[in-house]
C-alpha positions in Angstrom: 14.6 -0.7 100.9 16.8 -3.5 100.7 16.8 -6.4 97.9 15.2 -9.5 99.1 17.7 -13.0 99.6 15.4 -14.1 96.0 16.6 -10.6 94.6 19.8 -10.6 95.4 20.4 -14.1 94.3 19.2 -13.3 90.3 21.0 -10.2 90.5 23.9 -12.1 91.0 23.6 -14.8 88.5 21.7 -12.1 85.9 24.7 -10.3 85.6 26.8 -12.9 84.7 24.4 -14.3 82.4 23.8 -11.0 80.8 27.7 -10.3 80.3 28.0 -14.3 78.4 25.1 -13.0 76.2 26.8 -9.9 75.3 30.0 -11.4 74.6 28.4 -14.0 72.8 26.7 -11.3 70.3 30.1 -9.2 70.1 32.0 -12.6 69.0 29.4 -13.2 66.6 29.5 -9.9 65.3 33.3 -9.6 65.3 33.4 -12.7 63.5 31.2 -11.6 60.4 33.1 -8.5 60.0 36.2 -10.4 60.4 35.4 -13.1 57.3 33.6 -10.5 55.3 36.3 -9.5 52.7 36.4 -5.7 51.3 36.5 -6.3 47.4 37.8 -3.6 45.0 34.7 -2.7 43.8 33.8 -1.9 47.6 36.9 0.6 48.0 36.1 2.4 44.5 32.0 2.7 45.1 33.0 4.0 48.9 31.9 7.6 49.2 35.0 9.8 50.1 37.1 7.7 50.7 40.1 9.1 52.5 43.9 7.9 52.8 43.1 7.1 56.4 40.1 4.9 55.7 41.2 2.9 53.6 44.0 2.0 55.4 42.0 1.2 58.2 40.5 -1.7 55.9 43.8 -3.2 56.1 44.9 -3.0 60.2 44.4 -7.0 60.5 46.5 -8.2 57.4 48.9 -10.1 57.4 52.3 -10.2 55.6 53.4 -12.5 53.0 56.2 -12.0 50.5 55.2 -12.9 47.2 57.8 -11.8 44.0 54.7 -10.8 41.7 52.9 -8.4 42.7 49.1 -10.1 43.2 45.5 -8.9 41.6 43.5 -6.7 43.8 40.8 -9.3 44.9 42.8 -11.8 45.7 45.3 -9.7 47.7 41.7 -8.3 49.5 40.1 -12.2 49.4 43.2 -13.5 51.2 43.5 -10.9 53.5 47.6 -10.9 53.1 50.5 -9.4 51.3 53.6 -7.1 50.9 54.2 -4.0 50.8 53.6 -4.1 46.5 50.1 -4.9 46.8 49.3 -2.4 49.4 50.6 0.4 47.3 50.0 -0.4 44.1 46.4 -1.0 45.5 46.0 2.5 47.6 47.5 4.1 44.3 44.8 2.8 42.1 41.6 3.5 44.7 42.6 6.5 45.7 43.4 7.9 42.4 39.6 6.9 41.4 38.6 9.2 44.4 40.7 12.0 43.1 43.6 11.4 45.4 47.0 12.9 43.6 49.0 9.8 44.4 52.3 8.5 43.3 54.0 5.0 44.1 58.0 5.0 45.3 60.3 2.2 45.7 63.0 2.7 47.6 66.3 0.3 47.9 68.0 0.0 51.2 71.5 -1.6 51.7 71.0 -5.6 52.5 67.6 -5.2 52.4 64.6 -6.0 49.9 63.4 -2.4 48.2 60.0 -1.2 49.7 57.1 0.3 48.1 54.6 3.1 49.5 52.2 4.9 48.3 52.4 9.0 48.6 49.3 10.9 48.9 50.1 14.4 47.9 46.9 16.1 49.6 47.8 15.0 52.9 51.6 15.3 52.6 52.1 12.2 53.9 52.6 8.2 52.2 50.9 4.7 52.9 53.2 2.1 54.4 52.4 -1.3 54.4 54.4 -1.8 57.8 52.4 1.1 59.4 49.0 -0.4 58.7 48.1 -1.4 62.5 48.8 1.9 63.8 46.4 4.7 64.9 48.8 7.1 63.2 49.0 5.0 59.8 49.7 7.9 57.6 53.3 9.0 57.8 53.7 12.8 57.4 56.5 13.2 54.8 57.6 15.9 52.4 57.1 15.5 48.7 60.5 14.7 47.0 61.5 11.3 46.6 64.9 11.8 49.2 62.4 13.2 51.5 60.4 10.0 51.0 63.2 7.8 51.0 64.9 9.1 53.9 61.3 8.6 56.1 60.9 5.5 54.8 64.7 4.1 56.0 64.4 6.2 59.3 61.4 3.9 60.2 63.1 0.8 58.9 66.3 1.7 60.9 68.0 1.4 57.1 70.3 3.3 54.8 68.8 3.9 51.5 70.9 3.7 48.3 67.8 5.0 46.1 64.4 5.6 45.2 62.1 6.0 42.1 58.8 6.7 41.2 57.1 4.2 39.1 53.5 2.9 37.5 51.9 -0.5 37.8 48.9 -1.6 35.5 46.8 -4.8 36.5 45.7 -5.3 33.3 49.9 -5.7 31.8 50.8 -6.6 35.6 53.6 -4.6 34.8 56.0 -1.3 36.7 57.5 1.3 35.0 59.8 2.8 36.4 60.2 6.7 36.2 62.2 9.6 37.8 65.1 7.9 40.2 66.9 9.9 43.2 70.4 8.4 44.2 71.2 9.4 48.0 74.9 9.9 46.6 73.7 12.4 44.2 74.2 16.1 45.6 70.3 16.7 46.5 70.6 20.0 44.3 70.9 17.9 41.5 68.0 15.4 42.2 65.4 15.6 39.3 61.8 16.2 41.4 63.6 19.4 43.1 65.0 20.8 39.6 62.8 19.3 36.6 63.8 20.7 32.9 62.4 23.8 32.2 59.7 23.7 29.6 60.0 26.2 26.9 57.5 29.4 27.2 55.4 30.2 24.2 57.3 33.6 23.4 60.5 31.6 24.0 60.4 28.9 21.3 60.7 30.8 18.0 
């Protein structure tokens, strides 16, 4: 049975109608996800929180260079930073959700440094640059040349050298640990080969 000329008619201007309203709702909806800022305390009370989740919270930042490295709500309240706060800040949350973690700065020639945040579980590191991607864990090995080496590849850099350091919020200050330089024979590099400890039965 066909549609009556009446029928037809509010099909035709339902549909359009119907499709203002819906767009209407997702805006509005987009809108208060969009100006609803993720605080630390969110990230540390979220249930199983995984590498990949939380960087999810962070695909619609933007960048901004700032020399000191800023406190976690503000980074999260302004919705923009470097690559610093992103690392420092995944080390911290995901160490509270008993992620083995460990932040690396690495130096490139004629470049700034940059600083990620390695996830040992999921043998791979959180990249600030990375953070719109599907894929935004980047599967790496362990060591700090392999991490440094990753890290330049997707920078199109060369790397001079990287260390693994620790950053407290409360001092706002890094420490700066265990350092790999590229010129080094890898043999020698000091995550591959630490000191031996000395056994029990062996220190007399």
């Amino acid at each position: 049975m066909s549609p009556t000329p009446t029928q037809s008619a509010n099909a035709r201007a339902g549909c359009p109608r119907c499709w203002r309203l819906a767009c209407v709702g997702l805006a509005l909806w987009a809108g208060s996800a969009e100006t609803r800022a993720v605080t630390l305390k969110d990230l540390v009370a979220q249930r199983d929180l995984t590498p990949k989740r939380f960087a999810g919270y962070f695909e619609d930042f933007a960048f901004e260079f700032s020399p000191d490295v800023l406190p976690a709500d503000v980074f999260l309240g302004q919705r923009r930073g470097d690559c610093d706060d992103y690392a420092i800040l995944a080390d911290y949350v995901l160490r509270r959700h008993r992620h083995e973690t460990k932040l690396v700065h690495v130096r490139m020639v004629g470049r700034v440094a940059h600083a990620v945040c390695y996830v040992s579980g999921a043998r791979a590191y959180l990249d600030y640059n990375n953070r719109r991607f599907f894929l935004n864990l980047q599967r790496c090995g362990p060591t700090l040349r392999e991490i440094a080496e990753r890290v330049a590849e997707s920078l199109n850099a060369n790397w001079t050298s990287a260390s693994e350091f620790t950053y407290s919020y409360v001092e706002d200050k890094k420490r700066f640990g265990v350092t790999v330089v590229k010129t080094d024979p890898p043999s020698r590099d000091p995550d591959v080969n630490p000191p031996a400890k000395s056994s029990p039965s062996s220190a007399k």
